[in-house]
N, C-alpha and C positions, 0 to 999 in steps of 0.2 A: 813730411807726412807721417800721419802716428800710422804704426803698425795692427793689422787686424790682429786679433789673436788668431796662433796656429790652424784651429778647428771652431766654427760656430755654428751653431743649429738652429733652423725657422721654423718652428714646431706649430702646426695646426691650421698652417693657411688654406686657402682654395686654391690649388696653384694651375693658370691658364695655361692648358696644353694644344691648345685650337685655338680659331674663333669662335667655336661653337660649344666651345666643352674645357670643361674645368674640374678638378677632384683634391681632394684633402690629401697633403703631401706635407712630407719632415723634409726640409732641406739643409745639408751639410755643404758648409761653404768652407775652404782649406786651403787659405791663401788666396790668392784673387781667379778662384776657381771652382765651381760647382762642383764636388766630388759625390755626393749620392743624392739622391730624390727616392725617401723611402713614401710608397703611396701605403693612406693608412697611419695607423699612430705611432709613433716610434717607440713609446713607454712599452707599448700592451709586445711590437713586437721585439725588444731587444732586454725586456722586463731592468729595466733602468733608465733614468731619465739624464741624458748629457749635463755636464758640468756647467758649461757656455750655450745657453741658451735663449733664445729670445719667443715670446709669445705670439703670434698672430693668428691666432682665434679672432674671425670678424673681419678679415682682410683678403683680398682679391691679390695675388700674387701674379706681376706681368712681367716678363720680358723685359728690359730696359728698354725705352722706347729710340728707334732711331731718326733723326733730324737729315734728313739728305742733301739739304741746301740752307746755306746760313751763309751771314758775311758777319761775325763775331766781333768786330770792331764796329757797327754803325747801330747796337740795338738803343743805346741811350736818346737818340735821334728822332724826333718827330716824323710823322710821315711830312716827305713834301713833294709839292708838284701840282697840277692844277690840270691835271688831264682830262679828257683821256687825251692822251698820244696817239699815233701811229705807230712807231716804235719806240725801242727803250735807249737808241739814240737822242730823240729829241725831249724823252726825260731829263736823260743825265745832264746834256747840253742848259737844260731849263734850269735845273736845283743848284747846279755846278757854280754856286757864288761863294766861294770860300771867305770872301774879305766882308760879308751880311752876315748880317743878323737869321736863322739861330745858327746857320753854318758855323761860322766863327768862332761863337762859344763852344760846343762842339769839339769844332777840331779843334780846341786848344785843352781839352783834355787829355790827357797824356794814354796813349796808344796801346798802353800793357795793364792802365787800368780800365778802359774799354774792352779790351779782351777779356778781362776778367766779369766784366757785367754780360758781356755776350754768352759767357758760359754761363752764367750765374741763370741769364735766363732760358736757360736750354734744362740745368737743372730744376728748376720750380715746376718746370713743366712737367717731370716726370722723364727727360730726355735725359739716357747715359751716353749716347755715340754721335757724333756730330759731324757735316763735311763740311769745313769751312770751303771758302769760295774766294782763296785767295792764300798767299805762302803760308806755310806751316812759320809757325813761331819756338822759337824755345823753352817758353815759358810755358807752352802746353806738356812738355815733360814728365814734371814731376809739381805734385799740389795742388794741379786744375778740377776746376770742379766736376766738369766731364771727359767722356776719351775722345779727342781730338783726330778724326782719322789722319795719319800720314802714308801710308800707300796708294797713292796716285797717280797722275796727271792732270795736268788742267790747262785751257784758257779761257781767258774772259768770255771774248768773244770774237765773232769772225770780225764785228765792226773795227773792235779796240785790241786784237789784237795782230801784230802784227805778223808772225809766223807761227800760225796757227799748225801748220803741218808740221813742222821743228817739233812743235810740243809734245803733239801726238806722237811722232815718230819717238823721241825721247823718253817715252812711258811705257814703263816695263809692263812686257807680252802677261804678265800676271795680273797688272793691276786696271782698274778702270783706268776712264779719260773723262772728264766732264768740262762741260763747256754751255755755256747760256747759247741757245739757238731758237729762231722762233717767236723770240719776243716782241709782239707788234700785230696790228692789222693789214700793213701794207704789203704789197706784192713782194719787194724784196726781201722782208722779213721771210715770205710764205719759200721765197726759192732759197733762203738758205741750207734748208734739206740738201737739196739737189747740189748748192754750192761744195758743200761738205761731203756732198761722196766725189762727185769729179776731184775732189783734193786726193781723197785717198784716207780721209782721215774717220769714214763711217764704218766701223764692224762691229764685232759684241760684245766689244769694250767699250765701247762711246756710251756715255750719259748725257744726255741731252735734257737743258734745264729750260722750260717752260714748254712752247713747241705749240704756243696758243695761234699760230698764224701757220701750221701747216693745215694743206688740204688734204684730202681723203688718202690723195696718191702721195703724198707726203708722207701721211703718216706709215702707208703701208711701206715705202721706204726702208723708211727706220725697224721698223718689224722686221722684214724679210733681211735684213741685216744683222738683225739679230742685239739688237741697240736696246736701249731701253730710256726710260723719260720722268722727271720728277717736275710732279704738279705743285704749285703755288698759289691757291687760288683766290688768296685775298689779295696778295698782291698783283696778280694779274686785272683784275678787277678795278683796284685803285688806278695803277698807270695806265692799262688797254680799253678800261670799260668792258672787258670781257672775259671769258676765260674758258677751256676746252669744255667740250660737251658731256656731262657724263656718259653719256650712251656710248661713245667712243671710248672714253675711260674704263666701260667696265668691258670692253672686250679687249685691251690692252693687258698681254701676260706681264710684260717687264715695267711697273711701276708701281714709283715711288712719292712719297709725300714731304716739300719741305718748308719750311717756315717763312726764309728769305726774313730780310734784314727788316728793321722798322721802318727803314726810311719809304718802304714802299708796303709793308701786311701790316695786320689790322693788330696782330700780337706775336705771340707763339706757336709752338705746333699744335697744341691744344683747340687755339683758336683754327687753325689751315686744317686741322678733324672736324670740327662741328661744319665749318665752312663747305667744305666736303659735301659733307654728308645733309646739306641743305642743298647742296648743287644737284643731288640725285646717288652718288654716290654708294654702296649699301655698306652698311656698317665691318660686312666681312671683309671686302675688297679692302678698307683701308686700314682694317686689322693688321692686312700683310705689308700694308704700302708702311707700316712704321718700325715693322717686329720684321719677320723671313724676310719678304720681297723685297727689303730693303737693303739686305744684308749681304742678299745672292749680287741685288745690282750692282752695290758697292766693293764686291767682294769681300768682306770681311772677314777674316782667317779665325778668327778667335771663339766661335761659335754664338757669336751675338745672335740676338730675334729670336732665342729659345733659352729655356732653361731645363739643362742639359746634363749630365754627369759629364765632366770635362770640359764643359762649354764656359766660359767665361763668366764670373758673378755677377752680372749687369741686374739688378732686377730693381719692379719698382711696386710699391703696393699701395692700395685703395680701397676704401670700404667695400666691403661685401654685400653686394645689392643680390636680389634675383635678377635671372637673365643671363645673356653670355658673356664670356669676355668682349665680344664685339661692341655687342651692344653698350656693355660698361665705359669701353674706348673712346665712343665716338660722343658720350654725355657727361666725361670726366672732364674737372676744372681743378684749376689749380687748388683751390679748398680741398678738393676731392686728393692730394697729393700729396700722403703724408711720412712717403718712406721711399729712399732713392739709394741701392747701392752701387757703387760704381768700382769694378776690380775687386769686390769682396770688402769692401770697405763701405763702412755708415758714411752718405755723403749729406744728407736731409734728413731730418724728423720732424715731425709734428710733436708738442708736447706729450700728447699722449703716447705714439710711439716712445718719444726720448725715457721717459717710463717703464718702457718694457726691455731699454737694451741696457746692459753692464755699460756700468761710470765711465772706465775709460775711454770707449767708446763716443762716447759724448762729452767729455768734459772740451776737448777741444772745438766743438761747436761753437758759434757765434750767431744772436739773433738775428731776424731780419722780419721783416713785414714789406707787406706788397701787395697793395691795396686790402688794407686789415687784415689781411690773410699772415699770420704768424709761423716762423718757421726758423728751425735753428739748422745751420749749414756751414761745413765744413769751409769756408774763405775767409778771407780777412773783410769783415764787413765793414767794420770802423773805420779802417782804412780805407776804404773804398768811398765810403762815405764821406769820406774829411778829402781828401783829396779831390773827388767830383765836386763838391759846393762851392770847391774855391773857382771854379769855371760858370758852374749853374745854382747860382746863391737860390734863385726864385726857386731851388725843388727838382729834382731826380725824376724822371719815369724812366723804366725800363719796361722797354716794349711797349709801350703809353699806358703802363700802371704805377701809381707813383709808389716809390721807395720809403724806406726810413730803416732805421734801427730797434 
């Protein structure tokens, strides 16, 4: 991975400090770390202009945005199933034809280049911190195009897995615990709340992933334990036919917003914000549910969901409309997503961006488009490219946008 330089400056952006509010900020980036946020011009106040500079005059300055649920190896993947279900037992049960057609082709694309499309669409989105939903790989390391969280715990599920309390128990007192709970219309879906604390395994480290089939008392549960809960809501929709209520949602302090795989959302997290926010949602709640609220659930050490002196360089920027940042969040598209950096490092440009940052910076870039939407990004594209069409000659979609070079 090419090195930032030392010290670089974002001179002139609007940078969102709420959902509600925004202000003209210099920001100094110093290795893969925010070190100042001068609000104001930095010229007028330090009467010289930094050496390493980049322009964003016009630009909406966010947080890097956080992805709370992904399964990074299945986004190449059609949605499939023929629901709605009951639960996401008789999903998986139904899709689960590995030796079919498009299964097949699929899996037979090799595992670490599918990880690499999973991030890839995590970054187009505008997404720097990601929770996969499934082992940590090593390939997330070093080069990935986003940050991969590894402090956890996890299971599947209480259906799929088998020592559920094992896992929790084995998940350091710091870190969360996540686990699919909930997912389903039926009764036993609705009592896996209840299953899950007579385990032992409910307090205010559990992340609990969908939670579309608990009931009232359910829900409060999980609340009064001090839990918390990542919504999916196009995916809930595709497999349940349903998905939680916003009215519920917006009294819910501990949640979060996450993508979930292709095999079952409609795309991105982009798409699971507008989705949202056509469910009833309001534009601030899910401000938090991708930036803070995400970052407190996940605990994230590094001072992710803000842009911060010392907080970590996640950030992501976007035309500067009127309005708030909220508002900007929940009606950005990927068009709309022209600058992504991840550890202080350039990871996406927009041509126009790639314009305003020093060469080096960009020469290591590699094109890509997705669905006409043009964009040069730190991965190995070509190869990615050349590699998938040996499995899927007929054409690439990631997240069911088609790909190219």
């Amino acid at each position: 991975m090419d090195k930032a330089p030392t010290s670089i400056w974002l001179l002139g952006g609007m940078l969102a400090v709420s959902p509600t509010a925004a202000f003209r900020a210099d920001i100094e980036i110093s290795g893969d770390r925010v070190r100042r946020v001068v609000c104001g011009n930095l010229t007028e106040t330090s009467g010289s202009r930094p050496a390493t500079a980049v322009n964003l005059e016009g630009y909406l300055i966010l947080p890097g945005l956080i992805n709370a649920h992904d399964h990074l190896e299945f986004n190449l993947f059609p949605r499939l199933g023929r629901g709605p279900y009951s639960n996401s037992e008789e999903w998986a049960r139904d899709i689960y034809q590995p030796g079919c057609s498009p299964v097949r082709e699929h899996l037979a694309v090799p595992r670490a280049v599918r990880l690499w499309w999973g991030g890839l669409k995590n970054l187009l989105s505008g997404v720097t911190t990601v929770c996969h939903h499934n082992p940590y790989d090593p390939l997330f390391d070093a080069g990935f195009p986003v940050s991969v969280m590894q402090g956890y715990g996890w299971a599947h599920s209480i259906i799929f897995e088998r020592d559920v309390l094992g896992a929790f128990r084995a998940t350091h007192p710091d870190d969360p615990f996540v686990i699919h709970l909930g997912e389903g219309t039926d009764k036993h879906s609705q009592n896996e709340i209840f299953a899950l604390e007579r385990m032992g395994a409910l307090d205010c480290r559990t992340v609990l992933v969908h939670g579309v089939a608990f009931t009232e008392t359910g829900h409060a549960l999980w609340q009064q334990r001090g839990a918390a809960l990542v919504w999916c809501p196009t995916s809930n929709r595709f497999t349940l036919g349903t998905t939680l209520d916003a009215r519920w949602v917006s009294r819910f302090k501990r949640i979060a917003l996450g993508s979930d795989s292709a095999l079952t959302a409609r795309g991105n997290l982009l798409d699971e914000l507008h989705a949202a926010h056509d469910e009833g949602a309001t534009a601030e709640l899910i401000y938090g549910m991708v930036t803070e609220s995400a970052a407190e659930i996940l605990r994230l050490k590094k001072g992710e969901g803000q842009v911060l002196p010392g907080s970590i360089a996640n950030l992501t920027a976007i035309p500067w409309r009127a309005g708030t940042p909220a508002e900007a969040v929940v009606k950005m598209g990927t068009a709309d997503v022209e600058m992504v950096v991840v550890s202080g490092q350039l990871q996406l440009a927009s041509d126009e961006m790639a314009g305003r940052w020093p060469l080096p910076q960009i020469e290591a870039l590699e094109r890509i488009s997705i669905e006409g939407v043009e964009r040069r990004v730190r991965a190995p594209v070509s190869w990615l490219l050349s590699e998938t069409s040996k499995h899927l000659p007929e054409g690439i979609q990631l997240a069911g946008r088609r790909v190219a070079a």
